[in-house]
N, C-alpha and C positions, 0 to 999 in steps of 0.2 A: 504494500500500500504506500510504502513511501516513496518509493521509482515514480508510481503510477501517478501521486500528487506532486512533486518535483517535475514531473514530464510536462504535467497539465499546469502547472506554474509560469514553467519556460515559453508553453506553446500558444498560452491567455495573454501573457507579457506582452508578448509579441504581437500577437493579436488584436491588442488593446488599443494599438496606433489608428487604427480606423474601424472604431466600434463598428454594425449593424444591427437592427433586428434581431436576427437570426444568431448573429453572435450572442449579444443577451441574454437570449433565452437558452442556446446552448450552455453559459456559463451558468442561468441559474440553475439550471438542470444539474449540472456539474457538482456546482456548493452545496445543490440539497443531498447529493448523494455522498460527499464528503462530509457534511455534516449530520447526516445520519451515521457515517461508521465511524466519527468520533462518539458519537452518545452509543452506539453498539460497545465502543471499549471502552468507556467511561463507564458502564453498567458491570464489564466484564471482570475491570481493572480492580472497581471497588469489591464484587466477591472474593476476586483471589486474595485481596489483603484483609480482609473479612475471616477466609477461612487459614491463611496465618495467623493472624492473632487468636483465631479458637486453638491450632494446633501448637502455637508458643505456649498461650494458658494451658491445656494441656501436657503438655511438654515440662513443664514448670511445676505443676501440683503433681503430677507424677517423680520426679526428682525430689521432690519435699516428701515425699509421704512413703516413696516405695526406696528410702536407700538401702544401700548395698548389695548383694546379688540376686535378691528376689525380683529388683523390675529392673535391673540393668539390660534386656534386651527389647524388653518394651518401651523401657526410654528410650532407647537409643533409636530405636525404629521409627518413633513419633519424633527424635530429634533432627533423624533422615530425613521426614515428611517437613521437617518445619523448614530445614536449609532448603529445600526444593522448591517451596512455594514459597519462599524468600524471595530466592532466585528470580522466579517465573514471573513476582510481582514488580521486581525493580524493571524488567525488559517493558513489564505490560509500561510500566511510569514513565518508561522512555520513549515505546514509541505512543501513548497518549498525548506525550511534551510536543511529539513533533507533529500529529495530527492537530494538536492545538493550535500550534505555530500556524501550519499550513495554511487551518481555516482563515486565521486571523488575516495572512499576506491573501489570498481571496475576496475577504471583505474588502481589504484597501483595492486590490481592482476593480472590485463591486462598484465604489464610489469614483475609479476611474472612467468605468464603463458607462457610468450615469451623467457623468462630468459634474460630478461633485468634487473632487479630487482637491483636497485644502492643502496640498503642495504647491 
């Protein structure tokens, strides 16, 4: 997705020199559907850190309550689950950052394309 909105950045930019119609409505086509698959990982982004902090909490009162060898493999399994979906949520935050981005440099063509443009 982010080649795909980068392409379509480069290719509006450009475009933008001698708005139409047709371009318009192509562009707002465009932003609605890039701003729909930000709120699609924005819904996504927020579960995955949802369900780390259930598996941290978990992770944590298991360590408190089960020490020494009786839950040493169940922690550790929940603590495998929790660096996982650590992991899986910073990638989601980053490319969320850059889908935000994106939309935002779109809106500023929005208002190029409208000849609002307060540059």
């Amino acid at each position: 997705m982010d080649k795909k909105l980068k392409n379509y950045i480069e290719e509006i930019s450009k475009a933008s020199e001698h708005p139409s119609k047709e371009l318009i409505e192509y562009h707002k086509t465009m932003t609605a559907q890039f701003q729909h698959e930000r709120l699609i990982h924005l819904i996504v982004t927020l579960f995955f850190a949802l369900f780390m902090f259930i598996a941290f909490t978990i992770f944590l009162s298991l360590a408190l309550m089960l020490p020494g060898e009786s839950g040493t493999f169940l922690t550790s399994c929940i603590g495998v689950i929790t660096l996982i979906l650590i992991i899986v949520t910073l990638f989601y935050i980053r490319h969320y950052y850059q889908l935000e981005n994106g939309t935002q440099i779109l809106e500023d063509i929005t208002k190029k394309l409208y000849g609002r443009d307060s540059k």
